[in-house]
N, C-alpha and C positions, 0 to 999 in steps of 0.2 A: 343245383337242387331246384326242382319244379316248385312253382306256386302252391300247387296245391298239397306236396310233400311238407313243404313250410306251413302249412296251413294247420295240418294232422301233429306235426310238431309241436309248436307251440300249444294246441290244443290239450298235447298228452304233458307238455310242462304242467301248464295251465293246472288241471286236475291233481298233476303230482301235488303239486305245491298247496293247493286245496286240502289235500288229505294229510297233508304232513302240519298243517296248521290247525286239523282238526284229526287226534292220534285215534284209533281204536282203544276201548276200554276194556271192553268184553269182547270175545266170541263165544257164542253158545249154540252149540249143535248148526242150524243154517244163519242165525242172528246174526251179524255184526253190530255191536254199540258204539258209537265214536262220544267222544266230547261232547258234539252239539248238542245230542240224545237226552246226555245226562243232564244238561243245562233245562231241557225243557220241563225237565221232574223236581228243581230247583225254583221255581216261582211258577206265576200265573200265566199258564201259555197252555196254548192248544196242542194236545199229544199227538204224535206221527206216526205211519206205518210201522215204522224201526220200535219203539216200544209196548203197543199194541200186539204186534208180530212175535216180537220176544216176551211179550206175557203168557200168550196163546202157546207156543212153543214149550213155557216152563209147563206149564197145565197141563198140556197134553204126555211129557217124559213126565210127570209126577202121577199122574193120575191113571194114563193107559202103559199097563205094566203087564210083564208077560204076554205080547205079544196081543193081548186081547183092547180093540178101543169100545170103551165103554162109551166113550161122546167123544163125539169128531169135534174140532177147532179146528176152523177155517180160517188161514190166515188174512189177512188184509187183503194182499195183493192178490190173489186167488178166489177174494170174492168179489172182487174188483172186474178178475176177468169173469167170473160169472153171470155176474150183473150184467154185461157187457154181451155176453156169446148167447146164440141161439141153443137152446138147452139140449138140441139135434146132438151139438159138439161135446157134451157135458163127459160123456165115457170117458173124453181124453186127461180128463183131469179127477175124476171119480169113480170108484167103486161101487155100482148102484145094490149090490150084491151084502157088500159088507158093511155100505150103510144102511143099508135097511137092519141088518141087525143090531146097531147099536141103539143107545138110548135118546140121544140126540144130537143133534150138530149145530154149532152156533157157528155164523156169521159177522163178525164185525165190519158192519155197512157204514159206508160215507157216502156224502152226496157229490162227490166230482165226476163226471162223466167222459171222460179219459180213460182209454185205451194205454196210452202213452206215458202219461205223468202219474205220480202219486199226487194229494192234495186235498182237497174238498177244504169244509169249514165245518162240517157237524157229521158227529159220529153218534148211529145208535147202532142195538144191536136186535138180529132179526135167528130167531131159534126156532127149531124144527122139534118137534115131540114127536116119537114114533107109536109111542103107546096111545096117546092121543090124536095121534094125525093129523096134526095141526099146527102152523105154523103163529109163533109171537112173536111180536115187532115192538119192544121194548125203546121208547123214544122219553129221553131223558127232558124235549125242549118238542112239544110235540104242532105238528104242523110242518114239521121238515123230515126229508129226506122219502120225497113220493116213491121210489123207486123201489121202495120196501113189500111194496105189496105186489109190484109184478115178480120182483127176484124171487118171493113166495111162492108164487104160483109158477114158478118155473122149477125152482127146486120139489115140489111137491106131484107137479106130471114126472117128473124127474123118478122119484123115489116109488111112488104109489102105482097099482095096479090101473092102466085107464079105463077100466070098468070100475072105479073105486066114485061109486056116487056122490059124498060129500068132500070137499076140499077146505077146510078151514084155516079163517085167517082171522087171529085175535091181533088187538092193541091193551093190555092190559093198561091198568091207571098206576104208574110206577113212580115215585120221586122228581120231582121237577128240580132244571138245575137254576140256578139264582145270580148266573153269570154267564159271559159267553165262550169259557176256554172250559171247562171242565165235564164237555159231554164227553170224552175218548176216560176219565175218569171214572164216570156214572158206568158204561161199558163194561169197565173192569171189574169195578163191585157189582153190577148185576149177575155177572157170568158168573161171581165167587158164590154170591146165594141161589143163583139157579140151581149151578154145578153140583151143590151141594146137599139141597132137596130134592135135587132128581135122581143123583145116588142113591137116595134113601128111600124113594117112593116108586121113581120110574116116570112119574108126571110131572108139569109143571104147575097145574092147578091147585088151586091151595098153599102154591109159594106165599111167603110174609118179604116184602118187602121195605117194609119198617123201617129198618135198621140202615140202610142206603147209606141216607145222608150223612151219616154217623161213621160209617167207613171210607165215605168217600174224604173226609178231613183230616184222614190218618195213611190214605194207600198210596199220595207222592213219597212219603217219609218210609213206607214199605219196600215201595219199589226201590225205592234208592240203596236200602239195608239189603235189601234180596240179590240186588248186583252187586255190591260190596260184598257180601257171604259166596257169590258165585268165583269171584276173582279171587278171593283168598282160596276158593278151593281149587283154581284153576294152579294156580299159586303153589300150592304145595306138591300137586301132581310134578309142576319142573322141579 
């Protein structure tokens, strides 16, 4: 057996055993959840694409129903390659068609600047208003994550007519966090109270974000219940 067949081998041991020391808990629609995942919703730790990913995923089969999406949720990794790709490329991955019809599309942005790997260290979240035409950059810890205002302006030549004269880019004044792991949290709960007066109004203007910090002390203990509620119902389907 060649060097490098040995090589490939031991590498796909390698992984087996990886994964078998850390089980699948959920699958949900594209999600996988292992172990690790669930550990990080368990204490003080900075939240990963895998749960971010699978939040945006429940939001989106909960809320865009019959076939109609009222607001796009853009996963992680998919804003990750946006961030990344010349907006030239953007067709390949979007609809410019059908999102212009909805009401808006959030981004959950980190600052890692990898093509390749998942990672960063601060999560905010960067949301487009169609009604408004304007893009919000919701920064929990603010001063990080420059990259926010170009991915704005890329998804907005993106979306908008380019005879469209004004382009706008807000930072609203949103809840600061009070630590250094629970921006991929702040994320969560902003998207729930956006989500939820822009259902009802069509804008983001006039959002109350108030209540944040008050949800954000309660939504690891959610999340945890919401994948337990998903497994028993995965559960009973066998």
């Amino acid at each position: 057996m060649s060097l490098m067949v040995n090589r490939h081998l031991v590498l796909f041991l390698d992984n087996m055993a990886k994964r078998n020391q850390d089980p699948i808990v959920l699958c949900y629609y594209d999600c996988v959840i292992r172990a690790s995942d669930i550990t990080l919703l368990q204490g003080p730790h900075w939240l990963n694409d895998v749960i971010i990913g699978f939040y945006f995923e429940y939001l989106d089969v909960t809320i865009n129903q019959n076939g109609k999406k009222d607001i796009y949720f853009i996963g992680p990794e998919l804003t990750q390659l946006l961030k990344l790709t010349d907006p030239s490329q953007y067709d390949i991955f979007l609809n410019s068609t059908s999102i212009s019809e909805c009401k808006c599309i959030l981004f959950p942005l980190n600052d890692c600047d990898s093509r390749e790997s998942a990672g960063g260290s601060h999560w905010s979240l960067l949301v487009y208003c169609t009604q408004e035409k304007t893009c919000y950059h919701f920064n929990s810890f603010r001063g990080c994550n420059y990259a926010a205002m170009k991915l704005a302006k890329n998804i907005m030549n993106y979306v908008l007519d380019k005879d469209e004269p004004e382009k706008k880019f807000a930072e609203p004044n949103c809840p600061q966090q009070d630590n250094g792991y629970d921006c991929g949290i702040y994320v969560l709960c902003l998207t729930d109270i956006i989500t939820e007066h822009i259902l009802k109004t069509g804008r983001i203007s006039g959002c109350d974000y108030s209540q944040t910090k008050s949800l954000v002390s309660k939504k690891r203990r959610q999340l945890l219940d919401l994948i337990d509620e998903l497994k028993e119902k995965e559960s009973a389907k066998n």
